[in-house]
C-alpha positions as CSV (number, residue, x, y, z in Angstrom):
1,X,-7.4,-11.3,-11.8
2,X,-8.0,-7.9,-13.0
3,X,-9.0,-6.9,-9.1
4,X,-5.7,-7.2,-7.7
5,X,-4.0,-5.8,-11.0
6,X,-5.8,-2.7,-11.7
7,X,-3.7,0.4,-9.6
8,X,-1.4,2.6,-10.6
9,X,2.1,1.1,-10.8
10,X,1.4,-2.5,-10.6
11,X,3.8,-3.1,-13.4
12,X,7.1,-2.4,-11.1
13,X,5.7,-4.5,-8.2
14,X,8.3,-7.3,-7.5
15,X,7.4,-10.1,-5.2
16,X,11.0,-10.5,-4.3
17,X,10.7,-6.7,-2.5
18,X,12.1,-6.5,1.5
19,X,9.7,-3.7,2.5
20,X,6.5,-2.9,1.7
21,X,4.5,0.1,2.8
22,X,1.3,1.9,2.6
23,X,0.9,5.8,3.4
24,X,-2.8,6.7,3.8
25,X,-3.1,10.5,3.1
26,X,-6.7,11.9,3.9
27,X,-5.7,15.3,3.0
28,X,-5.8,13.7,-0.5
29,X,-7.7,11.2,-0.4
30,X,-5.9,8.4,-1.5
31,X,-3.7,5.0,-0.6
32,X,-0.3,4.8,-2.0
33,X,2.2,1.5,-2.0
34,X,5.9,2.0,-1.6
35,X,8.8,-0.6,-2.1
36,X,12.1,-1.2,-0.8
37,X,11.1,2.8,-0.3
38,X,10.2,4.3,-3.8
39,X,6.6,4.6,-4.9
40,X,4.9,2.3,-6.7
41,X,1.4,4.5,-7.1
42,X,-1.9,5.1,-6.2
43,X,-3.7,1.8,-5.0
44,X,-7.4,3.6,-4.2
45,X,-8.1,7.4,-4.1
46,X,-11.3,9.0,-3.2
47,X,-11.3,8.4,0.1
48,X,-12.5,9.8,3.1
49,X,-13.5,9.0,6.6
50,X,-12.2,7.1,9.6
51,X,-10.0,3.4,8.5
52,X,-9.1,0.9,10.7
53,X,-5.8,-1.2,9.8
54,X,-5.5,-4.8,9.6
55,X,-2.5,-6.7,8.1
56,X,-1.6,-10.1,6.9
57,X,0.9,-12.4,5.6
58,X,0.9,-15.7,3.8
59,X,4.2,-16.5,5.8
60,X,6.5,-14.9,8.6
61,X,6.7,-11.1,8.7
62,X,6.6,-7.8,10.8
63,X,4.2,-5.5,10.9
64,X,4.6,-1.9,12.0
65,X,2.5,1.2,12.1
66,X,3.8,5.0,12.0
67,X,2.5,8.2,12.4
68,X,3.9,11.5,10.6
């Protein structure tokens, strides 16, 4: 599905990663995706406003939120 494919460094995503996270930069505008702690890319930019997180898993995992 071309939806879930179409960001900026898809390509290197592995499945197999331990970490995943998400920095949300409103200075920039934009919503990047890090593994195991490198940067993957740019998943949406443009952005602007006030976000509210929500997260998910298809099995067990932890969640955790930081500021800075």
């Amino acid at each position: 599905d071309a939806t879930k494919t179409n960001w900026e460094g898809y390509e290197n995503y592995s499945e197999d990663c331990l970490t995943l996270g998400m920095l949300l930069d409103l200075v920039n505008g934009t919503l990047s995706l890090y593994q195991d702690g490198q940067r993957l890319g740019t998943l949406k930019d443009g952005l602007a406003g006030e976000y509210c997180w929500i997260a998910g898993f298809w099995s067990n995992g932890v969640v955790s939120i930081q500021r800075g």
